[in-house]
PLY file of the C-alpha trace (Angstrom):
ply
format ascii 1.0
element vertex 313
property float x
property float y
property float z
element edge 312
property int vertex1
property int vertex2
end_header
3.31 3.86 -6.91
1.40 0.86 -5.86
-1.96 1.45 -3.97
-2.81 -0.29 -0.41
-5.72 -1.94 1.02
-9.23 -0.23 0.27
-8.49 -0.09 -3.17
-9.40 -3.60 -4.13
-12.84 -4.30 -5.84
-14.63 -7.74 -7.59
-13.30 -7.39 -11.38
-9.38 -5.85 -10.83
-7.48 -6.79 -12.89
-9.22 -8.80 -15.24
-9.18 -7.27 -18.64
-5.45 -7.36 -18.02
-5.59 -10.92 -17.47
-7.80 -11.35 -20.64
-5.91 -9.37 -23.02
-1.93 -9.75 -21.57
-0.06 -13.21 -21.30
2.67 -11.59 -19.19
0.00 -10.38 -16.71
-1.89 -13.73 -16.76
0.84 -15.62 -15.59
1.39 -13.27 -12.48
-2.41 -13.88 -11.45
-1.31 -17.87 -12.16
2.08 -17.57 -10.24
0.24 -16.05 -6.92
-2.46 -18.70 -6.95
0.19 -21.69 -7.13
2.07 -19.82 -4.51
-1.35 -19.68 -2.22
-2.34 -23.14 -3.42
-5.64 -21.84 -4.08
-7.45 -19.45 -6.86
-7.08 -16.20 -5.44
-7.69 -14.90 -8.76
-10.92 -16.47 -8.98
-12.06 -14.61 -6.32
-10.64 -11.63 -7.74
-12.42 -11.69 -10.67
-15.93 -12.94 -9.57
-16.10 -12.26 -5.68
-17.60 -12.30 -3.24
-16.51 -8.65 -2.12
-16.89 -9.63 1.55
-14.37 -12.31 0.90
-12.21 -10.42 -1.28
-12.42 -7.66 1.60
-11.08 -9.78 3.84
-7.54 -8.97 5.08
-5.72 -12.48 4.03
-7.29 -12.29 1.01
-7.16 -8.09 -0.06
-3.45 -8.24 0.50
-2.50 -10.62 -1.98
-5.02 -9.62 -3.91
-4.09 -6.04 -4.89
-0.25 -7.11 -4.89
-1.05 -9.35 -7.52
-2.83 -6.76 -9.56
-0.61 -4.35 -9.41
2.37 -6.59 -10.39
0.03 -7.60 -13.03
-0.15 -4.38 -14.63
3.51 -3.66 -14.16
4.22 -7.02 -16.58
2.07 -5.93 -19.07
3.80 -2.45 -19.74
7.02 -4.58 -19.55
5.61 -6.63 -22.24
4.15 -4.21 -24.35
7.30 -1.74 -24.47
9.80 -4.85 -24.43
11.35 -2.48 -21.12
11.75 -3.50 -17.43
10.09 -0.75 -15.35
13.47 -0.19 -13.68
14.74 1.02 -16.55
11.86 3.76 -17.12
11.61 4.32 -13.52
14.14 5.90 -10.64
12.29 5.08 -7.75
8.88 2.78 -6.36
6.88 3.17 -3.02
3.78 1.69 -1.69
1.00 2.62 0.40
1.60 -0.07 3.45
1.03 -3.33 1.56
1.83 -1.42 -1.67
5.34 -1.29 -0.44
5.74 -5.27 -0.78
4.10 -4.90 -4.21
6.85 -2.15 -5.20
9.57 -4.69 -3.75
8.41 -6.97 -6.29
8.25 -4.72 -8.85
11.84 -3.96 -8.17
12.94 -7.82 -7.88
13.86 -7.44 -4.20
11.68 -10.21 -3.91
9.53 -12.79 -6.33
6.09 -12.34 -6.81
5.71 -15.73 -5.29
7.20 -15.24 -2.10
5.30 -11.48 -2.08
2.58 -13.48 -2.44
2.99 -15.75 0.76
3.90 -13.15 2.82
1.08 -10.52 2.34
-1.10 -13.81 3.16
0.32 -14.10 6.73
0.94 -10.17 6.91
-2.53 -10.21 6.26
-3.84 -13.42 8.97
-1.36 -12.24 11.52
-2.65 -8.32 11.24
-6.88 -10.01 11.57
-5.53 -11.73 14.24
-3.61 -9.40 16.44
-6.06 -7.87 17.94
-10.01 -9.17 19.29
-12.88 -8.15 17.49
-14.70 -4.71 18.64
-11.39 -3.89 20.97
-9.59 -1.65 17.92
-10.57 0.53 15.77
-9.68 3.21 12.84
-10.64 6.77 12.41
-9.98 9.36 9.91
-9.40 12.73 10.61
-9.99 15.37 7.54
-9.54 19.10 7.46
-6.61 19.28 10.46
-2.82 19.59 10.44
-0.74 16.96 11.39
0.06 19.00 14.89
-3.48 18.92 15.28
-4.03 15.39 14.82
-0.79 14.45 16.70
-2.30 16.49 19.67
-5.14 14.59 20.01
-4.01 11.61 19.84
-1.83 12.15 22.56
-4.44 13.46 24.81
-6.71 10.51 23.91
-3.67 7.73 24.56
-4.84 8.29 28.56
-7.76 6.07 27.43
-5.06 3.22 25.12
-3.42 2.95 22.85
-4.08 5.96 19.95
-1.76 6.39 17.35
-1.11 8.27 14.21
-1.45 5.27 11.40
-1.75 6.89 7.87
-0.31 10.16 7.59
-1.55 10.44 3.88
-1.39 14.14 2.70
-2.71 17.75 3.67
-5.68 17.38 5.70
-6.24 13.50 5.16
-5.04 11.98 8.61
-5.98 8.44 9.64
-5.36 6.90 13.09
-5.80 3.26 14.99
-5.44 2.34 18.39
-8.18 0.81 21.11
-11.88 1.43 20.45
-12.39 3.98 23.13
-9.15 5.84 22.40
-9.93 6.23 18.77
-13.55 7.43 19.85
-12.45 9.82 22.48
-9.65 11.32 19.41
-12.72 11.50 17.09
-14.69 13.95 19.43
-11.47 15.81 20.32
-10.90 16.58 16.61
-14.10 18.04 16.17
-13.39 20.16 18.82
-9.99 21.27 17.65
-11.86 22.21 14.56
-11.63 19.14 12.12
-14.11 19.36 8.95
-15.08 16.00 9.61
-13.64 12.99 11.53
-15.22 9.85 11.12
-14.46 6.00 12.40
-13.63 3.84 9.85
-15.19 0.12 9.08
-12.35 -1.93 9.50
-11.28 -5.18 10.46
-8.40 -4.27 13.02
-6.48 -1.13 14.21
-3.62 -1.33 11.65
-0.10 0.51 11.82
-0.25 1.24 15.50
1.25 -0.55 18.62
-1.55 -2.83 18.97
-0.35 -5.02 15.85
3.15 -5.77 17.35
2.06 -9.56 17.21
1.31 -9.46 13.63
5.02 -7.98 13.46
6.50 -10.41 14.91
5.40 -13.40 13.24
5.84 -11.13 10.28
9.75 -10.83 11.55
9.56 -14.58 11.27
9.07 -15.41 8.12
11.26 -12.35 6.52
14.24 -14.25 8.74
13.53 -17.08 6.21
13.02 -15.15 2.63
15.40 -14.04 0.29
15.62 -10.35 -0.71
17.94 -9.10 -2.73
18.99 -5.21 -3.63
16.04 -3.92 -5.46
17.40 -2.54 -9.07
15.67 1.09 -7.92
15.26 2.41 -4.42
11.97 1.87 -2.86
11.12 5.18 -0.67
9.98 3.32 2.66
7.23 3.72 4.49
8.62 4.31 8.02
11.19 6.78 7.03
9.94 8.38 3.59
13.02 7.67 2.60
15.10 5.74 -0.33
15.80 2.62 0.82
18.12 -0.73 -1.58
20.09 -2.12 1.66
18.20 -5.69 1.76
18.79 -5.75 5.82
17.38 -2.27 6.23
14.93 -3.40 3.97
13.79 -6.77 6.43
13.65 -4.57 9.41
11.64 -1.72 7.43
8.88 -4.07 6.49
8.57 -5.44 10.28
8.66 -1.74 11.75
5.61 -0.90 9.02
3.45 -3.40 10.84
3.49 -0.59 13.72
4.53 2.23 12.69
2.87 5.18 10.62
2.72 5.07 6.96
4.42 8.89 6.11
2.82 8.97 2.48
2.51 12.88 2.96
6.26 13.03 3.16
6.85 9.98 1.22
5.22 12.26 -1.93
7.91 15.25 -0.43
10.65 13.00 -1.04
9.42 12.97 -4.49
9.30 16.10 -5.47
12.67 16.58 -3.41
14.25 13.68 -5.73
13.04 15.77 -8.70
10.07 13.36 -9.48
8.42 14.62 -12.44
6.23 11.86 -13.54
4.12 9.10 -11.19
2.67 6.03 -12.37
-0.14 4.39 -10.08
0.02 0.53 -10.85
-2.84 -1.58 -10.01
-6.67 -1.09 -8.83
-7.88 2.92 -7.91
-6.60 5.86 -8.26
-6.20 7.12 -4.60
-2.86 7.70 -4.41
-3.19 9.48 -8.06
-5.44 12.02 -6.21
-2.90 12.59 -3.20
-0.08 13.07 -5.58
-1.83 15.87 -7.22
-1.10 18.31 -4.40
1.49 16.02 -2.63
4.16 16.29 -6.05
3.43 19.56 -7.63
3.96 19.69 -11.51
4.37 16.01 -11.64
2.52 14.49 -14.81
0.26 11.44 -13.67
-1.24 8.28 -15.11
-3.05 5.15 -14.04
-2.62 1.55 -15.33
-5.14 -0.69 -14.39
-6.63 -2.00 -17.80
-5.26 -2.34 -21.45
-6.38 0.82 -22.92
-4.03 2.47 -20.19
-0.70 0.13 -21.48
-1.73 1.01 -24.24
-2.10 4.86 -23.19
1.55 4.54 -21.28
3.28 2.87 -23.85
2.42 5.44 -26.03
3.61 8.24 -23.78
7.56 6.58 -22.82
7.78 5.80 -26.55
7.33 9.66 -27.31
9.88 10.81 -24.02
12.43 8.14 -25.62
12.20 9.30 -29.22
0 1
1 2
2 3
3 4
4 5
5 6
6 7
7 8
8 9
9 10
10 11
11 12
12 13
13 14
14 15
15 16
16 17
17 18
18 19
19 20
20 21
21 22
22 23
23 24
24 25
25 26
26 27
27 28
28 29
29 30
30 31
31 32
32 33
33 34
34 35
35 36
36 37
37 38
38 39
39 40
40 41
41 42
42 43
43 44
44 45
45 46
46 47
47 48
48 49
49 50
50 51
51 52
52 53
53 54
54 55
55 56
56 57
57 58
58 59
59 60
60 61
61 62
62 63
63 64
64 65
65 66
66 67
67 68
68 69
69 70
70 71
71 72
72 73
73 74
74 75
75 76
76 77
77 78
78 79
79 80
80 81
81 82
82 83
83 84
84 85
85 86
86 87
87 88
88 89
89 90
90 91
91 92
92 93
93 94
94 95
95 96
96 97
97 98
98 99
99 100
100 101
101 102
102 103
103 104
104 105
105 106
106 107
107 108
108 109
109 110
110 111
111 112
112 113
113 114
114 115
115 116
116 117
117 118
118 119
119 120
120 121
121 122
122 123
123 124
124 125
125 126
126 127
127 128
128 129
129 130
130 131
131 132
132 133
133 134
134 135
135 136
136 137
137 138
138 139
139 140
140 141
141 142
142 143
143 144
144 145
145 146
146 147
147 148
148 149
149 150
150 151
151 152
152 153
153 154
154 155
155 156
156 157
157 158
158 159
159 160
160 161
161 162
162 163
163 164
164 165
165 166
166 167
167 168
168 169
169 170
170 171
171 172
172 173
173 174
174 175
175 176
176 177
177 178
178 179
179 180
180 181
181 182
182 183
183 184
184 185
185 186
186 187
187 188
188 189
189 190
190 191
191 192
192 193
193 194
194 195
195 196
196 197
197 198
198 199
199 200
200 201
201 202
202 203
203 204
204 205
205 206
206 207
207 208
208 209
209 210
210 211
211 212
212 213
213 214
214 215
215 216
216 217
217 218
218 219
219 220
220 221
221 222
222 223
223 224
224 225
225 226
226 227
227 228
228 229
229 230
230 231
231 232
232 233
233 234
234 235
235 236
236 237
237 238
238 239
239 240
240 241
241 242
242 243
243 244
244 245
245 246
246 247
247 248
248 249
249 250
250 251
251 252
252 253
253 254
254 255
255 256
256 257
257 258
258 259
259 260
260 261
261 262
262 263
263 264
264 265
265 266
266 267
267 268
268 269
269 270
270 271
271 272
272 273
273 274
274 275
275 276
276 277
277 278
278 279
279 280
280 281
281 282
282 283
283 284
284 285
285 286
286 287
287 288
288 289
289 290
290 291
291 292
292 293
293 294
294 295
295 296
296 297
297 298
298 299
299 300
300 301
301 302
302 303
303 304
304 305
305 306
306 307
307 308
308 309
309 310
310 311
311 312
């Protein structure tokens, strides 16, 4: 699994970077693919500019795909061939593209910049907004959005797990849905500081110019499935693929399901690649039984290693 935007902090990634030459030179591949030194900024801040949409994107992709090369390089193994399947968390899915070679970490790179401008851009400052909903069902949630859509656009964004809802849409939609859920009996629903209303109608000019420049990139058959986030659902088809990515721009993330599909496939380990553990947390409860790890610095390749090298003996 590879984590999405929120998780990144000043500092990812760079005991990696320090101690792995395989996960130095992805941190040197994305910078000469930016023409800048992303991973300067990475590793020393600011957080306001690492927080910044163009920049976060990139960011955590790179750090992720980091830590994927340095378990590659430390068990002499391509994570396809310990793994059966990759997913994302919205730009996490572009990271687990890479990590599948559907596309280079180069071109990953470039994209999640633009993904990232087009996404600031999409939509005016103070005119969108996020909100998350905690302690209702997704009927709930679903509910109230609809009732507040009289007022614009108010969507369901992040479907993430039991109870954890997030949704985007216009400013006084996404207010008037944040009242309504306390009335329906939500244990707390609370708007969100972010920079635009992601994963909801409003960014359909990010998705476009996003549709753009996937016309233009190569992507080839990843060597696993990657379980999308539009459909929760395996995915290798490199045309279904292009058109996924451009309908995540809008559409709701279905991580709650995404984890179902899991545990459907028979999932019984997860690996969380990159910076935070959030998505370690939700697949807890979303992939019962499954046995979970992190890798984020050394002592965790290490820890990993360590672990395949004992399920392989």
């Amino acid at each position: 699994m590879f984590p999405g935007q929120g998780a990144q902090a000043v500092g990812m990634g760079r005991a990696l970077h320090d101690a792995s030459p395989a996960a130095r030179a992805v941190f040197a591949e994305v910078d000469d693919a930016l023409g800048e030194p992303l991973s300067a900024l990475i590793f020393e801040g600011s957080a306001d500019r690492l927080t910044l949409t163009a920049n976060a994107q990139p960011a955590l992709m790179a750090t992720s795909l980091a830590a994927v090369r340095a378990v590659e390089e430390r068990t002499g193994r391509k994570l396809t061939d310990l793994v059966g399947y990759v997913a994302g968390h919205s730009l996490g899915e572009h990271a687990a593209l890479a990590a599948a070679g559907a596309v280079s970490i180069a071109d990953a790179a470039r994209l999640l910049r633009l993904r990232g401008q087009a996404m600031q851009e999409a939509v005016r400052p103070g005119e969108g907004a996020m909100a998350a909903i905690l302690g209702a069902d997704v009927p709930t949630v679903e509910a109230v959005v609809a009732e507040a859509a009289a007022d614009g656009v108010c969507e369901l964004a992040n479907d993430n797990g039991e109870g954890q809802q997030v949704i985007s849409g216009s400013a006084v939609a996404v207010e008037r849905a944040v009242a309504l859920a306390k009335e329906r009996g939500a244990r707390r629903s609370i708007m969100l500081q972010v920079s635009a209303p992601f994963h909801c109608a409003l960014m359909q000019p990010a998705a476009d110019r996003l549709a753009e420049a996937l016309a233009g990139m190569r992507i080839a058959a990843p060597a696993v499935p990657v379980i999308a986030n539009v459909t929760a659902e395996p995915v290798q088809d490199p045309a279904a693929i292009r058109e996924l990515l451009v309908r995540q721009v809008t559409s709701r993330v279905r991580w709650r399901e995404t984890m179902a599909t899991m545990a459907r496939l028979g999932v019984g380990a997860v690996i969380e690649f990159g910076a935070g553990k959030v998505l370690t947390g939700l697949a807890r409860r979303g992939v019962p039984g499954a046995t979970l790890s992190n890798v984020h610095d050394p002592a965790e390749v290490e820890t990993l290693a360590a672990q395949l090298a004992g399920s392989t003996a």
